[in-house]
N, C-alpha and C positions, 0 to 999 in steps of 0.2 A: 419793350422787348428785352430789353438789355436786363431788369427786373427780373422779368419771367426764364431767361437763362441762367441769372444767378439763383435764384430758385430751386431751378429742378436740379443743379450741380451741389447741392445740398442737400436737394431732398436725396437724392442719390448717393451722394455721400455718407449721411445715416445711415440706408441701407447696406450699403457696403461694409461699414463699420458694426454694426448688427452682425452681420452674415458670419464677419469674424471672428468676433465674439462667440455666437453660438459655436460656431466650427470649433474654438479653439479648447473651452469650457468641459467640454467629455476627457480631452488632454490632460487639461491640467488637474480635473478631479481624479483620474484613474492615478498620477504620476502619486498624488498626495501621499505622504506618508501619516503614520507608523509604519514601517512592515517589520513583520514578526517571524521570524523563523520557527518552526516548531517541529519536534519531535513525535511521531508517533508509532507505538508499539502497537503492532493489531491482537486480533487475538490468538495469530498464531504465534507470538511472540516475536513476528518481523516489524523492524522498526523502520521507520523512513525519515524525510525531511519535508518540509513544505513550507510556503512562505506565505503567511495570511495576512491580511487587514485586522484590527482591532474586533470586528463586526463578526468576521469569520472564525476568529479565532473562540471567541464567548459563545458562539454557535455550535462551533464542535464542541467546547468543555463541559456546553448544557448535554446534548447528547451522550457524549462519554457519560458523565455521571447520572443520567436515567441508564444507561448502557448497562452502568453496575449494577443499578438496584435490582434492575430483572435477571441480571447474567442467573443468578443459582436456578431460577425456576427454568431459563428456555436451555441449560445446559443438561436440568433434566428429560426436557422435550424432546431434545437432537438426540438425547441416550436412546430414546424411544424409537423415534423415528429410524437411527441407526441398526437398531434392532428388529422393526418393521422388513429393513432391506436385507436382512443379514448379516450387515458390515465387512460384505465381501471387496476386496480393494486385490487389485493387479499385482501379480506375484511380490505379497504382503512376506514370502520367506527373503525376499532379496537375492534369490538363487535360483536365476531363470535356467531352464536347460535343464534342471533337476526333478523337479515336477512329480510325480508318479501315473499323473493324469486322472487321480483322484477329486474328488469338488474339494478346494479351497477352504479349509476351516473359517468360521466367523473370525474375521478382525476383531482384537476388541475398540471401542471407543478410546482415543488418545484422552482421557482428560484429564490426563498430568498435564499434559501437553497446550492446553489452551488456559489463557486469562482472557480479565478485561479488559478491553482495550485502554490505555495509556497518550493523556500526551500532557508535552509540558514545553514550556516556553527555552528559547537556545537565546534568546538574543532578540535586542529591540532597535531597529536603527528609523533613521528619519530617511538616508538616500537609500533607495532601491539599490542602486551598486554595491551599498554596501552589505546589504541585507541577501544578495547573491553571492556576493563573494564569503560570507559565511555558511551560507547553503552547502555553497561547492565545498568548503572545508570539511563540513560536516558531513558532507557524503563519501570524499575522500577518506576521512576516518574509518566511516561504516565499513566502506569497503575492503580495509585493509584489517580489521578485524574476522569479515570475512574470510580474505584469503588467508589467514594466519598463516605462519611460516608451522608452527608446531604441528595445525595438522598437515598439510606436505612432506613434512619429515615421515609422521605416522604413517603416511601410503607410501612413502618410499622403500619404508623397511619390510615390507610386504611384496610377495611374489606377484606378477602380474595376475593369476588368476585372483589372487585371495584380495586383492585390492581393486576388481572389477565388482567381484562380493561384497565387497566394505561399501561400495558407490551406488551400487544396488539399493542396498539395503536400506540406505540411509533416501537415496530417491523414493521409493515405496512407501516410508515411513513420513516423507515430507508431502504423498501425493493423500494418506489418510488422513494428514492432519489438516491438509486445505480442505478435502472434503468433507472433514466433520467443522472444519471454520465455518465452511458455506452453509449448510444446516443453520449450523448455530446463530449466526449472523439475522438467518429468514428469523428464526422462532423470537427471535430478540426486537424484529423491526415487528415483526405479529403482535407480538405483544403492549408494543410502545404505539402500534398504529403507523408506523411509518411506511408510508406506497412506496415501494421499488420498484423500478421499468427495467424493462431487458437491457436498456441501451445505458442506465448504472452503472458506478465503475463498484464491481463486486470481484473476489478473488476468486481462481481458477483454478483447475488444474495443471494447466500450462503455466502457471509462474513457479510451481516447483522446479521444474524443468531449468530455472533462470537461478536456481539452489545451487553456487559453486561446490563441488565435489570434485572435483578434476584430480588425474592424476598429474605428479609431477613431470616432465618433458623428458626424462629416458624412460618413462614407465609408460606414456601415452597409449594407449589401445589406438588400433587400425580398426 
């Protein structure tokens, strides 16, 4: 008897010590480093930060660089297709109010305005902490180039109307070029064969909208 209880208090034991193991193994592989910070420029020239594995990171640079090789031919595509639709884009003069109520002349195609998408390595670390906390710098940076002080200045010196025009304009001009991104983006995954699903993270209209252009705080529009 006394056999058969040390027994099962081992066999039980293994088990337990299994169960942990497993349990603990997704933990410790997800924790594992490299992690890699890296920079990416899209192709509307917005750049961001992200923190990849080794794995993801060779993943996207294979991409980016098929990305290039098709970019000339799908950036003739989207010219097309832009032209198909018109290239009519929402008060494209930046001077809503003004209108004549006449149709909207053709947009042209931004493609000054777009490249290839871009990314390149910020930094290698072993601790995740570490590799966030140069994330966070690096975004910090972005953003303070963003809000540059110089242009603040520029809409300061400006009347409140002609600097609600200035914010216009430059919105409408950020809203054509996400829409000709998006385009471009499809003719580029077309061509390379790559499936996109609706629930993809693909660029919108609405992230122009997250385009700092603000006036300065006595200039603030109600």
């Amino acid at each position: 008897m006394r056999r058969t209880i040390i027994w099962i208090l081992l066999v039980v034991g293994c088990c337990a010590a299994r169960a942990a193991t497993t349990t603990n193994a997704p933990a410790a592989a997800k924790a594992a480093g490299p992690f890699i910070v890296v920079k990416i420029v899209d192709l509307e020239r917005t750049a961001d930060y992200q923190i990849m594995n080794p794995s993801e990171y060779n993943t996207l640079k294979k991409t980016v660089g098929n990305e290039s090789v098709v970019f000339p031919t799908a950036l003739e595509l989207a010219k097309q297709a832009w032209a198909i639709d018109g290239g009519h884009a929402a008060a494209a003069t930046g001077k809503p109010g003004k209108t004549s109520g006449a149709p909207l002349p053709p947009t042209p195609f931004p493609s000054s305005l777009l490249s290839p998408r871009v990314c390149e390595e910020c930094g290698v670390f072993a601790d995740k902490s570490e590799a966030e906390s140069r994330l966070k710098q690096c975004k910090h940076e972005l953003k303070k180039e963003t809000q540059s002080e110089v242009r603040h200045q520029h809409l300061s010196r400006l009347g409140k109307e002609e600097a609600a025009e200035v914010i216009a304009a430059r919105i409408a001009t950020s809203n054509n070029v996400m829409r000709a991104g998006i385009i471009l983006q499809k003719k580029m995954d077309a061509l390379l064969n790559i499936p996109r699903s609706s629930s993809d993270s693909m660029p919108t209209i609405d992230r122009a909208r997250s385009v700092v252009f603000q006036l300065p705080k006595p200039l603030e529009l109600t």
